[in-house]
C-alpha positions in Angstrom: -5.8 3.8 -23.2 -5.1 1.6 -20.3 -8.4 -0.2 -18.4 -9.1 1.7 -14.9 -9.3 -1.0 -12.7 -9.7 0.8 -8.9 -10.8 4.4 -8.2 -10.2 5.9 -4.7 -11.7 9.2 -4.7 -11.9 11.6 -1.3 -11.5 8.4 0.9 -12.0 8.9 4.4 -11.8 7.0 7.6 -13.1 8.4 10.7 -12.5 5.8 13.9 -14.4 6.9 17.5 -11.7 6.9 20.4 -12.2 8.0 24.1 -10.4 11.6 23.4 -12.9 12.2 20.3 -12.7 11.1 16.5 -9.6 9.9 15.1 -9.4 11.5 11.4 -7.4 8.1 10.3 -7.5 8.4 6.6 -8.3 12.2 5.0 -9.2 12.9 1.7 -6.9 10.2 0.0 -7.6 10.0 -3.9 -5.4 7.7 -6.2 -6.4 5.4 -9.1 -5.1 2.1 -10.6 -4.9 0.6 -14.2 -4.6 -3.0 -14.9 -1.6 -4.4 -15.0 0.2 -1.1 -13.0 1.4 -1.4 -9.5 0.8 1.5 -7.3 2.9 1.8 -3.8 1.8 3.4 -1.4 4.6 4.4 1.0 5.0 6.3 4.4 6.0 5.7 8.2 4.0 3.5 10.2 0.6 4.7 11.3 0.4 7.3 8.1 -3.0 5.7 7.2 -1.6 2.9 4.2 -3.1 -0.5 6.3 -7.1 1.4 7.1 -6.8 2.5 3.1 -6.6 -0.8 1.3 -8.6 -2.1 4.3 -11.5 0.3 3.3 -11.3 -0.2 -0.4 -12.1 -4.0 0.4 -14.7 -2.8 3.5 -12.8 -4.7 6.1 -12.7 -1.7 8.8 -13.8 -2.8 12.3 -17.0 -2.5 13.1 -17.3 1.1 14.6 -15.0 2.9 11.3 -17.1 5.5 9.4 -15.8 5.1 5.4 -16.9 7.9 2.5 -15.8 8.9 -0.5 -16.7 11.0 -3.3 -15.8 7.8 -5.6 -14.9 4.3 -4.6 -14.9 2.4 -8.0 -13.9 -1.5 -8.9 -13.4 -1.3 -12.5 -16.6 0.7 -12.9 -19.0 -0.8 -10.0 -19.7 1.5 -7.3 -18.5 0.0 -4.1 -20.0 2.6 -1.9 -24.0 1.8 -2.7 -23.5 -2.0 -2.9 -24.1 -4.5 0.7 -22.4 -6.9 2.3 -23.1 -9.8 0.3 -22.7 -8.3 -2.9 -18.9 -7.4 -1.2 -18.7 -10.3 -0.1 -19.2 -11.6 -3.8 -16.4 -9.4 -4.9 -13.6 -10.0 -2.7 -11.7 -13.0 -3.6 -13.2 -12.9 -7.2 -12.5 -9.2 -8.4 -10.6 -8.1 -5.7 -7.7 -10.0 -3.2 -5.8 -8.7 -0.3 -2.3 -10.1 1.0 -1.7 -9.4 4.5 1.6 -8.7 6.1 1.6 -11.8 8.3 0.7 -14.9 6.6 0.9 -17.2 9.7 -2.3 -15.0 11.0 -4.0 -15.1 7.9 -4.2 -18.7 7.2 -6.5 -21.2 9.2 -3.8 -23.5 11.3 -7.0 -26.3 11.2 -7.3 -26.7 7.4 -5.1 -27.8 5.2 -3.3 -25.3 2.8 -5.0 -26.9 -0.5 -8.6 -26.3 2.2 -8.6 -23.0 2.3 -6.8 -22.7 -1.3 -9.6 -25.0 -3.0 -12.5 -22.6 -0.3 -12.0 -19.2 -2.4 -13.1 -20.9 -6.2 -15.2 -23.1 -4.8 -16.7 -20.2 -3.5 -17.0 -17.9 -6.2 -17.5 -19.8 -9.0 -18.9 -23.1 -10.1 -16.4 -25.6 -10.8 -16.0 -29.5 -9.2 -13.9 -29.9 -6.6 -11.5 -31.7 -8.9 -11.5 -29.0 -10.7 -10.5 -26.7 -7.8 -7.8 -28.9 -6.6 -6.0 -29.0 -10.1 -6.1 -25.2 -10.1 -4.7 -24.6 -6.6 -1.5 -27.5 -7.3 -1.2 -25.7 -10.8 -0.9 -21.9 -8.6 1.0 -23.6 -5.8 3.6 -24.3 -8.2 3.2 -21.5 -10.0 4.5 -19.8 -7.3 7.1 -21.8 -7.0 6.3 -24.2 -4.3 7.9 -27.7 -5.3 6.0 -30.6 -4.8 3.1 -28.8 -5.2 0.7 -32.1 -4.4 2.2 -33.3 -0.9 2.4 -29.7 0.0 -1.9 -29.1 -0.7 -2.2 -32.0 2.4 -0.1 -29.9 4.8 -1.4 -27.4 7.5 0.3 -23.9 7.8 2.5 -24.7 10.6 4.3 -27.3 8.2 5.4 -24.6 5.9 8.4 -22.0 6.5 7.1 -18.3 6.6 8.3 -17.4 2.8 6.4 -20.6 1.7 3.3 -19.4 3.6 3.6 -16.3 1.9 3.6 -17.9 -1.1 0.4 -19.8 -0.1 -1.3 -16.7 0.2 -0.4 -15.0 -3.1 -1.4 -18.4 -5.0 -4.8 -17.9 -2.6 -5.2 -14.4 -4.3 -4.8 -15.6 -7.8 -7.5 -18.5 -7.0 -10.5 -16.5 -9.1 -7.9 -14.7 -10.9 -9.6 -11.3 -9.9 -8.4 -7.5 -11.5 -6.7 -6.3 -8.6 -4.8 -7.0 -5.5 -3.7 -5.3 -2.6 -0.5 -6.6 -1.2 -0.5 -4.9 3.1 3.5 -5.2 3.4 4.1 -9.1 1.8 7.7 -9.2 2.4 8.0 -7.4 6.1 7.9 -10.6 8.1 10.7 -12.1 5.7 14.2 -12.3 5.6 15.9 -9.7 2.9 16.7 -12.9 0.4 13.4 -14.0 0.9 11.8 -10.5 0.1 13.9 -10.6 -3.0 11.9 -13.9 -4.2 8.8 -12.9 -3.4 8.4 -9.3 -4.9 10.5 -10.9 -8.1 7.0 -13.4 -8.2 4.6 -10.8 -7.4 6.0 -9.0 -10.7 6.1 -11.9 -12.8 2.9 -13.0 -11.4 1.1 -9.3 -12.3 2.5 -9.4 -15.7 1.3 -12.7 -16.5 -2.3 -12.7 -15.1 -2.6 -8.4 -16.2 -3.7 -7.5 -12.5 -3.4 -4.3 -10.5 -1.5 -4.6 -8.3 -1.6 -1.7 -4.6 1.5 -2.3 -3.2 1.9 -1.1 0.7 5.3 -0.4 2.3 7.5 1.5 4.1 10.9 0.2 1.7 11.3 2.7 -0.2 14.0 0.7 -2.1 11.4 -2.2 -2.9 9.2 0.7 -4.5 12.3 1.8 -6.9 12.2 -1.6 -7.7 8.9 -2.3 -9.0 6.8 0.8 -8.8 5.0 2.3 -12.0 3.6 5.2 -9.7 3.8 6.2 -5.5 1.6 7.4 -3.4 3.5 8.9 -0.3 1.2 8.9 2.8 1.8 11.1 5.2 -0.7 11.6 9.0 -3.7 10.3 6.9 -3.0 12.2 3.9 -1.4 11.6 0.7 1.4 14.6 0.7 3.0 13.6 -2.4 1.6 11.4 -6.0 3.5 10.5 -9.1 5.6 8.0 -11.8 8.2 6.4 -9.7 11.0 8.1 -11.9 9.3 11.9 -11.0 9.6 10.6 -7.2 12.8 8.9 -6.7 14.6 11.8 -8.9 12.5 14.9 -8.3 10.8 14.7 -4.9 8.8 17.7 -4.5 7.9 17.4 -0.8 10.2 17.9 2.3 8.7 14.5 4.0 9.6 12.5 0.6 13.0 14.1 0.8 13.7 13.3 3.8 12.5 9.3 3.4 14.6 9.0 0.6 17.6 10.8 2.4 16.9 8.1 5.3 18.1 5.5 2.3 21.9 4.2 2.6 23.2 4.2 -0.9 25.3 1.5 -2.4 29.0 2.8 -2.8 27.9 6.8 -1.4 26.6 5.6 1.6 30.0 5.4 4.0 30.3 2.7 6.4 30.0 4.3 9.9 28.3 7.2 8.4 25.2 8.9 10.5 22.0 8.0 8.2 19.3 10.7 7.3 16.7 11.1 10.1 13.3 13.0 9.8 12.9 14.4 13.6 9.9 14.8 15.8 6.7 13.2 16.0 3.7 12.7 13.8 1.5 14.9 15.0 -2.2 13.7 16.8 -5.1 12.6 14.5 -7.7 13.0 17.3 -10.1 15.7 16.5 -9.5 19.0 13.8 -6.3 19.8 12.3 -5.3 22.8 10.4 -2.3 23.8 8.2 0.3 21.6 6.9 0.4 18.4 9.0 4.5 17.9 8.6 4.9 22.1 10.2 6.0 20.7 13.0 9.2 18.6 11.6 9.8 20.8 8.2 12.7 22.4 8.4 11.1 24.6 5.7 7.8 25.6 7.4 6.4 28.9 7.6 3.4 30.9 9.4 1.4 30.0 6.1 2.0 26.4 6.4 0.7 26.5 9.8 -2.6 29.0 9.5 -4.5 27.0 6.6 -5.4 24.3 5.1 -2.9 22.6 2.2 -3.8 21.1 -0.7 -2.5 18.9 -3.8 -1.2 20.9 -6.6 0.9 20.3 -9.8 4.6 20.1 -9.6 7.0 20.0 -12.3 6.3 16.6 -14.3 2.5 15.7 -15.7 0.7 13.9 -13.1 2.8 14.9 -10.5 1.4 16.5 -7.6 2.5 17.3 -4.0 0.8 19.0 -0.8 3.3 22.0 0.1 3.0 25.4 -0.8 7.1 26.1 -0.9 8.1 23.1 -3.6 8.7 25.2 -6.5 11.1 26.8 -3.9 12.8 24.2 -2.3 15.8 23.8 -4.3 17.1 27.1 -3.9 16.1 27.4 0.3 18.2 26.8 2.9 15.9 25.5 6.0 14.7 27.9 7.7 16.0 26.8 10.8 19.3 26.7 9.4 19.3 30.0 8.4 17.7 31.4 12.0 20.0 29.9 13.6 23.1 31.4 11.8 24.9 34.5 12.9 
């Protein structure tokens, strides 16, 4: 049986805003075990960012985070203060961030802030620190690791600073990592490289590894399960195989119809589009949060409350109460609006 490294159990994230409370994160629950990587996937704003943000307790100030269970391979991160978090990020757990340029100090040097994190958390020399952030540096396949620890980030080229930052995260070595969108500031051969070394990287050093995007083709490529995020709420969980081939959900249909295909796709031809608007997380919601741009929706969807249930496949489970029907439907604004 595979080690459970993170548990994320009834997470929510409740931010105060002038019209009222802003319901950011509701009810999310997934798990991780080492060595898996979990995506977490859905349009911008669906929650993904505030939910690896709260694992690590990085919320602004005024955020209100619970959960039923919020475990790091067994430790209760819910009852525990700010040192002792402090103590555990970097070490146990490391986050990547989207833009690497923001992340990393432009007054220290790279091998600075690399050498900061172990020197830190455990007690080595500095020596000793310095040998372990050249071997990483190269490890990630930075060449001439040595003259490149003396430079400052604004030396370095944005897919080498992300490359700095996921040599960073391996510093302590910790059990898990959360990667907020790694490749989105990068150019496509660039992405290539780096979610090739994050995969090499998870298999060699046996971490967990919560993967955040919106590429749905990156997650084909490297997923071992998905979490598909929808207004705050996770409408859809499974194995990457159940989701790419047997998406239960109308909102994971229509991502993956949004995906030009290789040799099907025409050139010239319209792409798939999901319309409307996410609806507002400001104050109570009821029914299905996707109603109002399901082409599938009914008065039930709309008059209570939806939860997760099983699908077809073991471990598969998705937020609609029409999914065992969807194959044989038409949309039902199709069908009203034919003679």
């Amino acid at each position: 049986m595979s080690e459970r490294i993170l548990t994320v159990d009834n997470l929510r994230v409740d931010l105060p805003v002038p019209a009222g409370t802003l319901h950011a994160v509701q009810g999310v629950s997934f798990h991780v075990d080492r060595g898996e990587t979990v995506c977490i996937v859905g349009e911008s704003g669906c929650g993904k960012t505030l939910t690896a943000l709260a694992v690590m307790d990085l919320l602004p100030a005024r955020a209100r985070r619970t959960a039923q269970r919020l475990e790091l391979a067994g430790r209760d991160m819910l009852s525990i203060g700010e040192r002792a978090m402090a103590d555990i990020r970097g070490a146990r757990a490391a986050m990547i961030f989207q833009e690497p340029m923001t992340s990393l100090n432009p007054a220290y040097t790279i091998g600075n802030q690399l050498e900061e994190a172990l020197l830190r958390h455990s007690r080595v020399s500095r020596r000793q620190a310095r040998a372990r952030a050249v071997y990483l540096l190269e490890r990630v396949g930075i060449t001439a690791a040595a003259s490149r620890f003396k430079q400052y980030p604004h030396q370095l080229s944005g897919g080498l600073r992300q490359r700095v930052m996921i040599a960073m995260a391996l510093m302590c070595g910790p059990s898990l990592i959360l990667a907020d969108e790694p490749t989105t500031a990068l150019d496509v051969t660039i992405q290539a490289q780096i979610l090739h070394l994050l995969a090499e990287l998870q298999r060699e050093f046996a971490t967990g590894l919560v993967l955040i995007t919106h590429d749905l083709g990156v997650v084909a490529r490297i997923a071992t399960r998905v979490v598909v995020m929808y207004a705050g709420e996770v409408v859809e969980t499974g194995t990457a195989a159940a989701i790419f081939s047997r998406p239960a959900h109308p909102y994971t249909r229509g991502l993956i119809a949004c995906i030009p295909v290789p040799g099907r796709t025409r050139r010239g031809a319209a792409l798939g589009t999901i319309p409307g608007m996410v609806p507002s997380l400001v104050g109570k919601s009821i029914g299905c949060h996707f109603a109002s741009r399901c082409d599938y929706a009914i008065d039930a969807c709309r008059s209570a409350d939806v939860t997760l249930e099983a699908a077809r496949d073991a471990g598969h489970l998705v937020r609609c109460i029409r999914h065992a029907e969807l194959p044989a439907l038409a949309p039902t604004r199709v069908a009203e609006a034919a003679p």
